[in-house]
N, C-alpha and C positions, 0 to 999 in steps of 0.2 A: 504494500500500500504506500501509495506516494504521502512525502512529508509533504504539506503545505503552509504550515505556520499556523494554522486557525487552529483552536480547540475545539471539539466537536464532544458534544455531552450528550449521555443517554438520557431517553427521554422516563427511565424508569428512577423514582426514588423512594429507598426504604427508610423508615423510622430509624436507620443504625448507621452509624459512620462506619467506614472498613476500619480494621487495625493492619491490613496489610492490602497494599495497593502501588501501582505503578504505572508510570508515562507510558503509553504503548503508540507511536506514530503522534495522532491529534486525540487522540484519548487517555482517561484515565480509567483504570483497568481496578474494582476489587478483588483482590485476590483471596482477601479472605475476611470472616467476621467472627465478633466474639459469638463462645458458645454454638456453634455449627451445631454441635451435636449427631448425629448418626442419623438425622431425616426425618420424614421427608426433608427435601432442600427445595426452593425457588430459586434461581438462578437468572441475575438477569446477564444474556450475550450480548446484549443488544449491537456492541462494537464488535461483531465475529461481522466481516467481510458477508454481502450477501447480494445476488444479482438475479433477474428474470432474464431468461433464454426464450426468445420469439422468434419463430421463421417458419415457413411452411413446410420445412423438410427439417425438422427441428432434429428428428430422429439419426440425422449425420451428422451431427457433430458431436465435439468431443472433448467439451472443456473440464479443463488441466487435467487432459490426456485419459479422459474417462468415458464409456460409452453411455448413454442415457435411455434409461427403462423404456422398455417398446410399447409398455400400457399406462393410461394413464393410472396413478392412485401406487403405480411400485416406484420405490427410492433402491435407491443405490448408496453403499457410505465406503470410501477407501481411504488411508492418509489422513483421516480427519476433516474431509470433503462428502459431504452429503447432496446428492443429485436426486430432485423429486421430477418426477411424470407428471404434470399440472391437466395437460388435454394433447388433444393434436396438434398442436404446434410449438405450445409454450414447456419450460422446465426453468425450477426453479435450483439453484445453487447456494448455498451453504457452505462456508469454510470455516470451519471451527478451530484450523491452527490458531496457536499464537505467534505465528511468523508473519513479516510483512509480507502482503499479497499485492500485485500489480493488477490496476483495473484491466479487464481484458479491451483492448482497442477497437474490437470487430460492432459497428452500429445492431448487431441482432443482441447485443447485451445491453441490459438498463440497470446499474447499480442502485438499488431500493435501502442500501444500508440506513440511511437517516433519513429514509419514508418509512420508515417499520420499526415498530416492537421486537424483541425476540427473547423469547423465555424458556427456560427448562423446566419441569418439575419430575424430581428424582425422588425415587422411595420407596417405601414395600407400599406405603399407602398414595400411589398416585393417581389411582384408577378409583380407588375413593372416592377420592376429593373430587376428579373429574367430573363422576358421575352427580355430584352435584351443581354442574356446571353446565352439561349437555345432555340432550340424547342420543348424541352420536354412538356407536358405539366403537370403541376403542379398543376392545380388545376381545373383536372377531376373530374366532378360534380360524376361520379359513384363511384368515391373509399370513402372508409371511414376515414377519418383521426384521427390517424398516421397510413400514409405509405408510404413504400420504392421504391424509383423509382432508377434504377440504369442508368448511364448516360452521355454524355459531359455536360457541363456546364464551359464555357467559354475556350471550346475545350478541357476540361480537363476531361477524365474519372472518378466518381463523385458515391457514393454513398448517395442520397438526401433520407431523412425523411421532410416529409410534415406535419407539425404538428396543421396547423390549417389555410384554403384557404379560408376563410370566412372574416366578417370582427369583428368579436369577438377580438379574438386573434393572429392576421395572424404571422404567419413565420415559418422558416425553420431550418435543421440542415444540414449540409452536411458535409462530408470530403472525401478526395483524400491525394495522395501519398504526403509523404513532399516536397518531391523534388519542386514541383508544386508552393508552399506558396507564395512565395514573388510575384509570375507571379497573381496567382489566389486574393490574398488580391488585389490586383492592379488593376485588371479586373470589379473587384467588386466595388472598391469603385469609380473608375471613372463611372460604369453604374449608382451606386448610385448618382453621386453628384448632377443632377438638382434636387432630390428630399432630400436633405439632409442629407444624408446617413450618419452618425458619428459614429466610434469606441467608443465604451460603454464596462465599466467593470462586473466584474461576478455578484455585487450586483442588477444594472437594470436586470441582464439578467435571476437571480432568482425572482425578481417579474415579472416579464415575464414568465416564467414557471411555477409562481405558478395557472396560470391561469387552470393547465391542471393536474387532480386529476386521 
């Protein structure tokens, strides 16, 4: 990701200051909060690299060298790059490194980073909480995880990756328009509090991902 001097802020804020946190490119990055505790976690990415992939033949290409789901609703995740099927023509990208990422140059990409939200929620109880959120369901025993459910979720139109409905690794990715953030954290963490639902920084939320190779 190119430096350009400006600051760029997420549009999510919690009741908690980080105790550990860091300059990443024009963001600041929490790394982590007190009391994490073992889960669930809220996670805000909002600063993880994110672009919509548009073209009529959307199903040839191949970015950062990855081939993209031939239906819509299947993701792909390699390297810490997560590729969604949106429809016939469109896919969405996800880069969850913490390395700098270069915008891709090609006009069939729209980088959406600081038009969207982007949130995790990790935990044995994430489907829980969900379910107080939506009627989608999220963890249809036919789909294969990861995959993309497009959707409301807590009235809010939602692009959700289901990244593990089991009880291995359970939780989710989602993001919606920013506008939404401060309504949608809020939604969230109140379905979450009888079960402990605590904002967690990017360190929990990489050993959390590192569960999925």
């Amino acid at each position: 990701m190119m430096k350009t001097g400006i600051t760029r802020r997420s549009p999510v804020t919690f009741n908690l200051k980080p105790v550990k946190s860091e300059k990443r490119g024009d963001w600041k990055v929490a790394l982590a909060y007190e009391n994490e505790g073992d889960g669930p976690h809220l996670v805000d990415l909002s600063h993880c690299p994110r672009w919509d992939l548009q073209d009529q033949e959307v199903g040839k290409w191949n970015p950062f060298g990855f081939s993209i789901p031939g239906h819509p609703g299947e993701s792909v995740m390699k390297n810490q790059v997560i590729i969604n099927r949106m429809n016939g023509t469109q896919a969405a990208i996800w880069h969850l490194s913490s390395e700098n990422v270069d915008i891709p140059g090609e006009p069939a990409y729209t980088d959406v980073t600081d038009a969207s939200v982007f949130l995790a929620i990790t935990g044995e109880s994430t489907f829980a909480i969900a379910e107080k959120l939506t009627a989608l369901d999220l963890a249809e025993p036919a789909k294969t995880a990861p995959f993309l459910i497009q959707g409301p979720l807590a009235h809010v139109p939602c692009q959700i990756v289901v990244m593990d409905s089991g009880k291995n690794s359970p939780g989710m990715l989602l993001t919606c328009s920013r506008g939404y953030a401060h309504n949608m954290v809020e939604a969230i963490l109140s379905a979450g509090h009888e079960f402990g639902l605590h904002p967690a920084g990017e360190v929990t939320f990489k050993k959390w991902l590192g569960h999925f190779k």
